[in-house]
C-alpha positions in Angstrom: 0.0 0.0 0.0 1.3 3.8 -0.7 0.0 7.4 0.0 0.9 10.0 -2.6 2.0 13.0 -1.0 2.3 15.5 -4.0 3.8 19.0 -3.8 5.0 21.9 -4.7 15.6 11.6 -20.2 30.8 9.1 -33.9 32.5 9.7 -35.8 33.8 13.5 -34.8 36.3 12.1 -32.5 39.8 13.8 -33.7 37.4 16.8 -34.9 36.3 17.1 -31.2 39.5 16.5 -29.5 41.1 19.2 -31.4 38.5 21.9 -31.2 38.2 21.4 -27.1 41.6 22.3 -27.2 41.4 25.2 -29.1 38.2 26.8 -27.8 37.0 28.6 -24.5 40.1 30.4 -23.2 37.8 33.0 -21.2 37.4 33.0 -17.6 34.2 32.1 -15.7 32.7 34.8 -14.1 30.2 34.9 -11.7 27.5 36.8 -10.2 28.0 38.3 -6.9 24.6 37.5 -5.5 25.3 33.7 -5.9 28.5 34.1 -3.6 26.5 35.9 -1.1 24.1 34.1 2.0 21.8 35.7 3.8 19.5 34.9 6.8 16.4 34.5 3.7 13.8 36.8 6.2 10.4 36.1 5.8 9.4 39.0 4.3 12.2 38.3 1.3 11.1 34.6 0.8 7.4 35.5 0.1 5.3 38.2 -0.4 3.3 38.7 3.3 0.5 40.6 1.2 -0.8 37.4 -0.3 -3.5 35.9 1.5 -2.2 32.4 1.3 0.8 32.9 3.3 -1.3 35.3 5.9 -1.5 32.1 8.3 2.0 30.6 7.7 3.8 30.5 10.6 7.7 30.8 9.0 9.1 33.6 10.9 9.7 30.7 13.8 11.8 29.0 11.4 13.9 31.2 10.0 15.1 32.0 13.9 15.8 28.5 14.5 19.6 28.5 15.0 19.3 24.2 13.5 17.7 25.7 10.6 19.7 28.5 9.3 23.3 26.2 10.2 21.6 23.8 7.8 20.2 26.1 5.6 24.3 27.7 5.6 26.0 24.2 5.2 23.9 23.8 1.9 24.7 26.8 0.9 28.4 25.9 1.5 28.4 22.3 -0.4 27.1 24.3 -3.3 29.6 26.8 -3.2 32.7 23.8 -2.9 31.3 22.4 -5.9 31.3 26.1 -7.8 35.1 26.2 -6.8 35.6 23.0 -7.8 34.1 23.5 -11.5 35.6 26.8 -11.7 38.7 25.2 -11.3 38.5 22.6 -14.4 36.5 24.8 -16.2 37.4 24.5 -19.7 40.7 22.8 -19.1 41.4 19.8 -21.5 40.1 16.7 -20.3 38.1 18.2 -17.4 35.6 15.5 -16.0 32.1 17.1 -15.0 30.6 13.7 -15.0 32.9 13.1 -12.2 32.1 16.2 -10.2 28.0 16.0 -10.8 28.6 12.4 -9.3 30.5 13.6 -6.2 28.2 16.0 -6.0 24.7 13.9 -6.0 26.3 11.6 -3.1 27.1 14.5 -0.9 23.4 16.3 -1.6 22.1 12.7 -0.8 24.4 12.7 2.3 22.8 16.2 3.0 19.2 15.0 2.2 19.7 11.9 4.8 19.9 14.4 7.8 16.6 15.9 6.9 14.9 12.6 6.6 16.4 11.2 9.7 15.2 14.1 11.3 11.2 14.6 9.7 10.5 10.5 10.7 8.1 10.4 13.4 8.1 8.7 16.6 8.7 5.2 16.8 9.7 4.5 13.1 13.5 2.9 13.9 15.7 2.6 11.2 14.8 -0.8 10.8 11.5 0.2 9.3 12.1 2.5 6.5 14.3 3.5 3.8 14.0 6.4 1.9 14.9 6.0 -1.8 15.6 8.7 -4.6 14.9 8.3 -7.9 15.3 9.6 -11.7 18.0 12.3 -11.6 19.7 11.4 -8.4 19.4 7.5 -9.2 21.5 8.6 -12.2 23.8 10.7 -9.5 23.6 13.3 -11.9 22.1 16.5 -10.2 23.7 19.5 -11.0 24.0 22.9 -8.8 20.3 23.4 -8.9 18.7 20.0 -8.2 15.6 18.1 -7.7 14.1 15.2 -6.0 11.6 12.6 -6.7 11.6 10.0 -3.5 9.9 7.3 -1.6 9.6 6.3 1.8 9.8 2.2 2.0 8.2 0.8 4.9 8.4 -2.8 6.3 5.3 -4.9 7.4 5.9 -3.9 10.8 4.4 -0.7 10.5 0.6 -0.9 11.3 0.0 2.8 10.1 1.3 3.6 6.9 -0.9 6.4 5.7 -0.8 8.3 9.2 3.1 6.9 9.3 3.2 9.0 5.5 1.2 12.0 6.1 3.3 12.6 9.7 6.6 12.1 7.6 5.5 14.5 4.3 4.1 17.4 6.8 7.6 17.2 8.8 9.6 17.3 5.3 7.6 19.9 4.1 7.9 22.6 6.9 11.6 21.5 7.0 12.4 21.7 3.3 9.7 24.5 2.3 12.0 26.5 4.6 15.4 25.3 3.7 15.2 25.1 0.3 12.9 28.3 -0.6 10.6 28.2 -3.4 11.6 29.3 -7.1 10.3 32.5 -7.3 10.4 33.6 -3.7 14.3 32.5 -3.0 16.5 29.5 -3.7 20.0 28.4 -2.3 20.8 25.0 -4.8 18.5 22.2 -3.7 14.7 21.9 -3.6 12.3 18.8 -4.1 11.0 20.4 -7.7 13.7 22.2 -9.9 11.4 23.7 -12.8 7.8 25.7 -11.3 6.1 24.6 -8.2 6.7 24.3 -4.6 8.7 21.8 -2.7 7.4 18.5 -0.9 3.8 17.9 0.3 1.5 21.1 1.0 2.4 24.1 -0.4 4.4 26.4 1.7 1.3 28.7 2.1 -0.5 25.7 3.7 -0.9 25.3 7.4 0.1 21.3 7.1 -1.3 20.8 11.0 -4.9 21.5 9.8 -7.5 19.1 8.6 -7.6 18.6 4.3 -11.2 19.8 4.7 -9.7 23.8 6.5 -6.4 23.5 3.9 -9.1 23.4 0.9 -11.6 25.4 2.2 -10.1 29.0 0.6 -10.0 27.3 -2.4 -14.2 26.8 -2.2 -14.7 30.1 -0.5 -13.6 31.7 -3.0 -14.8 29.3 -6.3 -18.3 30.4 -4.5 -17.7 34.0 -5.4 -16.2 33.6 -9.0 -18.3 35.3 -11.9 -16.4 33.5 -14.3 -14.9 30.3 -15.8 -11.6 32.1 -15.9 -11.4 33.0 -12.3 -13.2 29.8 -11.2 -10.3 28.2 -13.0 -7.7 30.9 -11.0 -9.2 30.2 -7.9 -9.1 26.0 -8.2 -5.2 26.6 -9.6 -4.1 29.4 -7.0 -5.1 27.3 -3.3 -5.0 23.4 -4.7 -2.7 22.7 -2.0 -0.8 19.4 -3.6 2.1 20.6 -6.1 5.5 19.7 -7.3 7.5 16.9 -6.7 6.4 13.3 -5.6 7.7 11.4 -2.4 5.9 7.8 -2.4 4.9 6.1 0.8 4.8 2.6 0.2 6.0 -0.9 0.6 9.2 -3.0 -1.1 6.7 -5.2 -2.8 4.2 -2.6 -3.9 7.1 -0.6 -5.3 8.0 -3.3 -7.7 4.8 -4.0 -8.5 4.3 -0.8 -10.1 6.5 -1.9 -13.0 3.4 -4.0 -14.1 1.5 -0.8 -14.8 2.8 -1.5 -18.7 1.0 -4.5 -19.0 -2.5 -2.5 -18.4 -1.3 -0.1 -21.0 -1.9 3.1 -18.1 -2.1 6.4 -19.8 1.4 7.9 -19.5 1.8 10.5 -17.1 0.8 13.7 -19.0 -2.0 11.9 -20.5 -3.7 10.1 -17.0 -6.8 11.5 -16.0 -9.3 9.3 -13.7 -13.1 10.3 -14.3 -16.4 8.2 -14.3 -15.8 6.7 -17.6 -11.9 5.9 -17.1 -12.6 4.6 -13.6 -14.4 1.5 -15.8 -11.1 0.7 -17.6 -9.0 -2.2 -17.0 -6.0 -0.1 -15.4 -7.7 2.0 -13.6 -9.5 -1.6 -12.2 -5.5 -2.9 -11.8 -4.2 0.5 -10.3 -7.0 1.3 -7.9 -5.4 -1.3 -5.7 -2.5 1.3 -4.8 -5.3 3.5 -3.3 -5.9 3.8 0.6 -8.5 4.4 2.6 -8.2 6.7 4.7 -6.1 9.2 2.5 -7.1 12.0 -0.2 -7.9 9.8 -2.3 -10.8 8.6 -0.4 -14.1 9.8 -1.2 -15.8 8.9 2.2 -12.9 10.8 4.1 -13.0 13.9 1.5 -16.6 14.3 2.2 -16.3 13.7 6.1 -13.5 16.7 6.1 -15.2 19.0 3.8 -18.6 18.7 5.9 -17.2 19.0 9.1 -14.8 22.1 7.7 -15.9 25.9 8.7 -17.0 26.3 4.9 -18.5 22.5 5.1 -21.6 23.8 6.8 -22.1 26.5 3.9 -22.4 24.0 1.1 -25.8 21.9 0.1 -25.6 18.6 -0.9 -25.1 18.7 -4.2 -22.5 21.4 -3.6 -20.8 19.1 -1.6 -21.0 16.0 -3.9 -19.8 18.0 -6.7 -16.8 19.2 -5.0 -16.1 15.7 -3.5 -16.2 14.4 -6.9 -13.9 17.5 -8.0 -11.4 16.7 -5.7 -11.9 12.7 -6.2 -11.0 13.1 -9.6 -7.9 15.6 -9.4 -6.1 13.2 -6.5 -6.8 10.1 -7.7 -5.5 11.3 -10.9 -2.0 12.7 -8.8 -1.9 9.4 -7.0 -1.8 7.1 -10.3 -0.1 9.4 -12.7 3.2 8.1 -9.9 2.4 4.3 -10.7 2.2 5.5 -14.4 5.5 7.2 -14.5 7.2 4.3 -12.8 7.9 2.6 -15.3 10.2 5.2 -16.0 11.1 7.2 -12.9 11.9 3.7 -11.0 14.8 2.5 -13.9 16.9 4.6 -11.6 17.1 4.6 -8.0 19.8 5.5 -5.1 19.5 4.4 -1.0 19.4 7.4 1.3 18.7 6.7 4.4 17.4 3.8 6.3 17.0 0.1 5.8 19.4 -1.2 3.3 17.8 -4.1 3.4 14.5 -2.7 2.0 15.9 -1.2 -0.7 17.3 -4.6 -1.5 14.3 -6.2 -1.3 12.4 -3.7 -3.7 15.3 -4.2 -6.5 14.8 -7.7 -6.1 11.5 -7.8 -6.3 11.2 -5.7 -8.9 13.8 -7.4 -11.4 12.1 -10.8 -10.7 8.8 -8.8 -11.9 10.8 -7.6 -15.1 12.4 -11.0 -15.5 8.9 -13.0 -15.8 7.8 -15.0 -19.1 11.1 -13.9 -21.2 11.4 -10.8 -19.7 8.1 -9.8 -21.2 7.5 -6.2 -19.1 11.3 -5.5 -19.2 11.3 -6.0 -23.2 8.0 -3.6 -22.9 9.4 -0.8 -21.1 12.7 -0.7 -23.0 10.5 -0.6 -26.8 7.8 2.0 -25.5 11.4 4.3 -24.1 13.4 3.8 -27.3 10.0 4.4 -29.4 9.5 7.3 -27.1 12.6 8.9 -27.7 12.3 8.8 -31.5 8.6 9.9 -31.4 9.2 12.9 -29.1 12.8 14.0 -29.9 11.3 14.2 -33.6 9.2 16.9 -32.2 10.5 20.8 -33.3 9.9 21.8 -29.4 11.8 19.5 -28.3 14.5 19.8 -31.4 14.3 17.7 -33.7 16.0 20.1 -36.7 18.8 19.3 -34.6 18.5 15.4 -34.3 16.6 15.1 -37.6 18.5 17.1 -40.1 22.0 18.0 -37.8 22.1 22.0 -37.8 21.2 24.4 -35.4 17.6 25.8 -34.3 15.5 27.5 -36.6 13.9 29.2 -33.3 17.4 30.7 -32.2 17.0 29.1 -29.1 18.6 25.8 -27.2 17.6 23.4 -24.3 20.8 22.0 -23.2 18.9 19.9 -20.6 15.7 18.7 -21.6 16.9 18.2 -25.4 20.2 17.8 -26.0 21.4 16.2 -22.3 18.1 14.5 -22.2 18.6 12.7 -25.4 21.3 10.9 -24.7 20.7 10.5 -20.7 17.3 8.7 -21.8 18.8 6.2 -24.8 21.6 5.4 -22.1 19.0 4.7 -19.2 16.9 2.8 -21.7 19.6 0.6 -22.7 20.6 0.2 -18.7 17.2 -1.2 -18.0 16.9 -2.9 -20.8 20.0 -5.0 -19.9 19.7 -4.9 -16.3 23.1 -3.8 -16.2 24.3 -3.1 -13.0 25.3 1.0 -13.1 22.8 3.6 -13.9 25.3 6.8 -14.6 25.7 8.1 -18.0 29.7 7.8 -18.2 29.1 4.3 -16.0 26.5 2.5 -18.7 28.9 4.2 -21.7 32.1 2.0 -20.3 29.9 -0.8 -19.2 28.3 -1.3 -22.9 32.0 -0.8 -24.4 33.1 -3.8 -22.1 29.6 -5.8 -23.4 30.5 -4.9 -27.0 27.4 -2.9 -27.4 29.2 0.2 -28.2 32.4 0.3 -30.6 35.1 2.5 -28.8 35.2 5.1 -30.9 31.1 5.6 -30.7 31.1 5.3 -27.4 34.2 8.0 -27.0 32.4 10.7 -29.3 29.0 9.9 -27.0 31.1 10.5 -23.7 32.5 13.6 -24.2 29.1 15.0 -25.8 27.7 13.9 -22.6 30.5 15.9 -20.5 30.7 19.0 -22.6 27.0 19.4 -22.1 27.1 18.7 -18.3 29.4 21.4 -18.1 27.0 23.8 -19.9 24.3 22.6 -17.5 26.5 23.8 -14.5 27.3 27.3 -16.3 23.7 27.7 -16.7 22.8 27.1 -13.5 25.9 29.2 -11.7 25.2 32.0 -14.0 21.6 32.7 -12.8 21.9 31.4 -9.9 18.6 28.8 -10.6 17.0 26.4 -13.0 16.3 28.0 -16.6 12.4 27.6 -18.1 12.1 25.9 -21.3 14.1 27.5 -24.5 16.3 30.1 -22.2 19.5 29.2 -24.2 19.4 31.8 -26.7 21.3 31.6 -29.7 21.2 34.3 -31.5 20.2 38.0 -30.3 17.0 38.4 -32.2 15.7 35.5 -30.0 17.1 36.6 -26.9 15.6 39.9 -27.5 12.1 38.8 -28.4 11.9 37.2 -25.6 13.0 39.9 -23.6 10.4 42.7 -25.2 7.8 39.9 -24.9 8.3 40.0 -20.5 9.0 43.7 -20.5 5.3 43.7 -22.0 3.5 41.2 -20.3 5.3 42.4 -17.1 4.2 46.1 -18.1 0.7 45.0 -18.5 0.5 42.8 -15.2 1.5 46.3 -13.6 -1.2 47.8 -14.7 -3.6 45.3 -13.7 -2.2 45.6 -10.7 -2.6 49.2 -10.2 -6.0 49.2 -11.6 -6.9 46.6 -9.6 -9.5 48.1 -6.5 -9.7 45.2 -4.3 -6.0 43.8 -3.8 -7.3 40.1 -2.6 -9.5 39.9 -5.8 -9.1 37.8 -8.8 -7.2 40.6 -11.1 -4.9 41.8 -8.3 -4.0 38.1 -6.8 -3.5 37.0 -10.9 -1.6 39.8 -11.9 0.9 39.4 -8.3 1.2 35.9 -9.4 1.8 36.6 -13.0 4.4 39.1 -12.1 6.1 36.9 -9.7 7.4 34.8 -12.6 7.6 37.4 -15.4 9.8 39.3 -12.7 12.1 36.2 -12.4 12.6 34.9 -15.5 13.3 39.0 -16.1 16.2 38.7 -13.5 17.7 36.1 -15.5 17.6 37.7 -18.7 20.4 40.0 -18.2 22.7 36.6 -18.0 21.6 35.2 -20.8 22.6 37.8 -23.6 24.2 35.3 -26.4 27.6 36.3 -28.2 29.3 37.8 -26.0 32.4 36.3 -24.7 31.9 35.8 -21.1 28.0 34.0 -22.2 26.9 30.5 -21.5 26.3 31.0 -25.7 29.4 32.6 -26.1 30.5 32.5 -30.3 32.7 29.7 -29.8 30.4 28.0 -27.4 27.6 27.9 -30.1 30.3 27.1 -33.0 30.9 23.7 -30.9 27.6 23.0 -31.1 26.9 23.8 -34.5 29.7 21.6 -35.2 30.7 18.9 -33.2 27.8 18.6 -31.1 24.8 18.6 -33.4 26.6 16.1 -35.6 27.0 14.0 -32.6 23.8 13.8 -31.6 22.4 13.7 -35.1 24.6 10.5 -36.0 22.9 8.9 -32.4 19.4 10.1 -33.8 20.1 7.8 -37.1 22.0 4.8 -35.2 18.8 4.4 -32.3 16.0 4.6 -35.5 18.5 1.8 -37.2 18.7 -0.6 -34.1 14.8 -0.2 -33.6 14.0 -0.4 -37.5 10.6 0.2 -38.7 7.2 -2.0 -38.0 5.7 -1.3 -41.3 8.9 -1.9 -43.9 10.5 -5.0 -43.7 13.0 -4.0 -45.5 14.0 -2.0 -42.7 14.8 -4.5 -40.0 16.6 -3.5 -36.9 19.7 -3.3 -36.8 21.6 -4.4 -33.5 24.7 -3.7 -34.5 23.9 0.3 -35.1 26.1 1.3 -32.2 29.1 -0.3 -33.5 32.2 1.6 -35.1 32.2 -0.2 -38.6 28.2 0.9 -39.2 27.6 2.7 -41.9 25.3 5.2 -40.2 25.6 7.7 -43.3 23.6 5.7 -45.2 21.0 5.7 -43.0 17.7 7.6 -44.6 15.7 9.1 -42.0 12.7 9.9 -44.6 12.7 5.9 -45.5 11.7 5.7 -41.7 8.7 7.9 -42.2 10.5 10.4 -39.9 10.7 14.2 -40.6 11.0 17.4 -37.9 7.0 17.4 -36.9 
């Protein structure tokens, strides 16, 4: 059983040895602010105006002397691990796969202390282990990091949902404190890297009150909406459940999420439980990983909305409807975690705890992938590579690049979640695929040269693309001092300042909203403060990001690497995973499991034979 507990993926080689050498002689220079730490006072980590922080009770933690020494020994492993890149930085042979390894223990080493200290009373260490997933699995986190997690509890624990809800509430008034929140302040670690808050209730939730009080602002102020639009606001601004995931849940439950391929479950982005999905066979499998007695119950939805102060305010179909609402939205949550398992679970790191646990959930889990011929295993790794050509195909997610080799049309890059997640997801793919036993990029690169997978020189060419863009990732992230949205990597000027008159606008017209607004709690004022929270951040980021100019993250010789060693790189991958997965509808285009091998004649590969163009 589990409780959700939601919050706030060549042939270049002498060409690419030679122009490392020759590039990047500039120093790295840093922003002041991101040497600087301060005491993060309440009134700098939020805005005390907004009515949803009115009745959070922070100021307590920020003077807790525990706190702020833990909040400052963060601050301090990030800043080692800026020295530490600033000192290979751009020096030939540099290893930043290394450092992001180092690093990801020592955050993990970090995160154990919190978890050790948010367990409640009478869970031993015997008990639990907490597990991370995805990213930190891989140990690849970078400066600014996230954390998907679950807490693994043994038989012995009668109480696993109360056990859960105790643990996420203690996290979350640690962590929403520690970390910060992305727009309201940030110091290098939170449990959601891109947009929302960190674990369990958001940090303007008072986590000590029933559900039925934490959602009742949210149905206050639905009542008084005029519109779909702020209807919709209202439902967005006070659901109380965003960001990142932590699982509560047993070794053998865990595993048995991997089987959530055979019912063919929506993927995550895709999931949505309503009265008519509720009658389909996974929903019928899945439901299983739903407990009474959580959020996802209706009986205990409608006992704490009815017994809330607003409860009493509703009729009866007023408070079926909202049940339902609610119903729908959490179940949803809850499943879209089984779902993504299939994926999130390929990598996964002990924290803290039990060892044994975590042993017996990657047993138990690679005797489910092992059963009839490795049936689900076989699944998993077809529906990833197929994934990966399918979505990476995509213009948004750059497919000029992959697909026909050159740079953007758009002027602007994603070194993360397109070019670093391209190669991070065909290499964690093949990894679970073949159950090998490492899950980190430069790790699964060496251990599929030593299998034969990968010829040497492939495999060299894939390794330093890997590295070179792991360093960019770190740039980015040490020169704005945070996570970048999607499409920040400007190439060229025109893009960078489009999007720079497109903030200045919207930020301009959100001011004016603001000012015009008569009532600062109402719909316009609260939208236009929320709106302006993120225009005003991305905005602070901006002045970083100017490309072509020689201290840049896109400086020109940066983006001339790109252009022409990277690009080719990943464009000759592109050709070799369609090869080795071949096509279902031309038999004359069988897969090819040699693709990955030095002598393969990848030029001759012809992407439009595959059906495959930029979409």
């Amino acid at each position: 059983m589990r409780i959700f507990i939601k919050l706030s993926l060549l042939f270049l080689v002498s060409l690419s040895t030679n122009f490392l050498f020759a590039k990047n002689n500039f120093e790295l220079t840093l922003d002041s602010s991101s040497q600087f730490f301060a005491g993060d006072p309440l009134n700098s980590w939020i805005d005390p105006k907004d009515p949803r922080f009115q009745d959070a009770n922070l100021k307590d933690f920020f003077a807790n002397d525990f706190n702020t020494k833990m909040r400052e020994e963060l601050y301090n492993l990030r800043q080692s691990y800026i020295a530490q890149f600033k000192k290979i930085y751009n020096k030939p042979g540099a290893d930043y796969l290394s450092l992001q390894k180092q690093l990801t223990k020592d955050l993990m080493s970090w995160t154990k202390k919190h978890i050790e200290a948010a367990l409640p009373a009478g869970i031993s260490e015997k008990d639990y282990a907490f597990v991370a997933f995805g990213s930190a699995g891989r140990l690849e986190s970078g400066i600014i990091t996230d954390l998907e997690g679950g807490l693994v509890l043994s038989d012995n624990v009668a109480n696993p949902a109360d056990v859960g809800l105790e643990f996420g509430n203690n996290l979350a008034t640690t962590l929403n404190g520690l970390i910060g929140h992305p727009m309201f302040g940030r110091k290098g670690f939170r449990l959601d890297e891109q947009s929302n808050a960190p674990i369990h209730f958001a940090p303007f939730v008072k986590s000590d009150q029933s559900i039925g009080e934490i959602l009742c602002p949210m149905i206050t102020n639905y009542a008084f909406a005029k519109t779909s639009a702020q209807k919709t606001f209202w439902k967005n601004y006070f659901y109380p459940f965003e960001g990142s995931y932590v699982l509560v849940t047993t070794p053998q439950n865990l595993a048995q999420y991997a089987r959530g391929v055979s019912y063919n479950m929506p993927q995550i982005f895709q999931l949505r439980v309503n009265s008519s999905t509720r009658g389909q066979q996974w929903y019928k499998w899945a439901s299983q990983f739903l407990i009474k007695g959580t959020y996802t119950d209706a009986d205990y939805l409608r006992a704490n909305i009815e017994n809330s102060s607003c409860g009493a305010k509703l009729s009866s179909s007023e408070l079926t409807n909202w049940v339902n609402y609610f119903l729908d939205s959490d179940q949803s949550n809850e499943l879209k975690v089984v779902s993504a398992f299939a994926d999130i679970g390929r990598n996964h790191y002990f924290v803290a705890g039990n060892k044994d646990l975590y042993d017996q959930f990657v047993s138990e889990r690679n005797k489910i992938l092992h059963e009839n011929n490795a049936l689900i295993r076989k699944k998993i790794a077809s529906l990833n590579f197929n994934e990966l050509i399918s979505k990476w195909s995509q213009k948004k997610y750059g497919g000029e690049m992959f697909i026909e080799g050159k740079l953007p049309s758009s002027g602007v890059f994603d070194i993360k979640r397109h070019n670093y997640r391209l190669i991070e997801q065909f290499l964690t793919a093949f990894q679970s695929y073949l159950n090998l036993g490492v899950q980190n990029p430069k790790d699964i690169i060496n251990e599929m040269v030593k299998d034969g997978i990968f010829g040497k020189d492939f495999a060299h060419s894939l390794l330093d693309t890997v590295n070179h863009l792991t360093k960019l990732r770190w740039l980015s992230q040490i020169k704005v001092d945070g996570q970048l949205e999607q499409s920040m990597d400007f190439l060229t000027t025109k893009a960078y300042q489009s999007k720079l008159d497109s903030l200045k606008s919207a930020q301009k017209t959100e001011q004016t909203n603001l000012q015009n607004a008569k009532d600062p709690n109402s719909f316009v004022a609260l939208m236009a403060q929320s709106n302006l929270a993120e225009i005003n951040y991305n905005l602070a980021k901006m002045a970083k990001l100017e490309p072509l100019k020689n201290d840049s993250v896109m400086n020109p010789e940066e983006i001339s690497y790109l252009e022409h060693v990277i690009i080719p790189v990943e464009h000759l991958l592109f050709k070799r995973i369609v090869a080795f997965m071949g096509s279902s509808s031309n038999k004359n285009l069988s897969p090819k499991p040699n693709a990955f091998q030095d002598d393969f004649d990848v030029e001759s590969i012809d992407l439009g034979q595959y059906n495959i163009r930029v979409k």
